[in-house]
N, C-alpha and C positions, 0 to 999 in steps of 0.2 A: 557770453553774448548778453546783451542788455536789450528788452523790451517791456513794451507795457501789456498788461491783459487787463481786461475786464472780468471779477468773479462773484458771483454772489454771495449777498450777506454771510450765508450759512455755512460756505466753504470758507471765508475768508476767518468767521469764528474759530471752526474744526480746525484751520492750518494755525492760529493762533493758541489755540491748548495744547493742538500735537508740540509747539513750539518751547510753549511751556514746559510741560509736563517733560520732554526730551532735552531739555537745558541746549537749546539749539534759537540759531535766529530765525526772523520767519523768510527768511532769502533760505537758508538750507533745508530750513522745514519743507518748502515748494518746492524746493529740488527732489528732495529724497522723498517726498510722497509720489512727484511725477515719476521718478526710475521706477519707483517700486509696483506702481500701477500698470507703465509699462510691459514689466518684469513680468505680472501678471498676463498681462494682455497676449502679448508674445506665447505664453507657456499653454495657454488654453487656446490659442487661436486653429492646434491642430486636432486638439483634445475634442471629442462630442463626447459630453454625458450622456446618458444611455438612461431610457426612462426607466423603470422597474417596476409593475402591479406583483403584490404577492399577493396570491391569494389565500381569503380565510373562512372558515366556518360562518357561514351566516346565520345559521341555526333553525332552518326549518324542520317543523317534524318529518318523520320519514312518509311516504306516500305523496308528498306536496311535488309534484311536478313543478319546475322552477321556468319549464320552458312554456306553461298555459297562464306565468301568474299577468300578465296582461289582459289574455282572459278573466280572470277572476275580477283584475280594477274594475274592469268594465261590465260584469255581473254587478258588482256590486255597487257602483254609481248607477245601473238602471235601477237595479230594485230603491236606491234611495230615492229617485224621483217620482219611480211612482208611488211611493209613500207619502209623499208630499201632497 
């Protein structure tokens, strides 16, 4: 099928090294970048990544309650201002 597209500069460079660098024209280079993309598209569409927190050592000393340090910012922004 033959059509026209409009693509931006910076696509239209990257399909012209892909082109190069793959000893390929850039009619096949567009081809084979759009399957591939595709190919992608398709393959994740049913895929969810899955977030991950690991947790680590934050390194407080022992005794430091980690659930009052809210408390403590705020201890310690008042006594800064009444130092001021």
């Amino acid at each position: 099928m033959r059509t026209t597209i409009t693509i931006d500069d910076y696509i239209e460079r990257k399909i012209r090294e892909y082109a190069i660098n793959t000893h390929r024209t850039f009619k096949d280079s567009v081809n084979e970048l759009l399957r591939i993309g595709l190919e992608i598209k398709e393959k994740s569409k049913g895929e969810k990544r899955q977030f991950k927190v690991e947790a680590r050592h934050l390194g407080f000393q022992p005794g430091v309650d980690m659930e009052k340090l809210n408390q403590l910012v705020d201890d310690m922004e008042l006594k800064d201002q009444i130092g001021k």
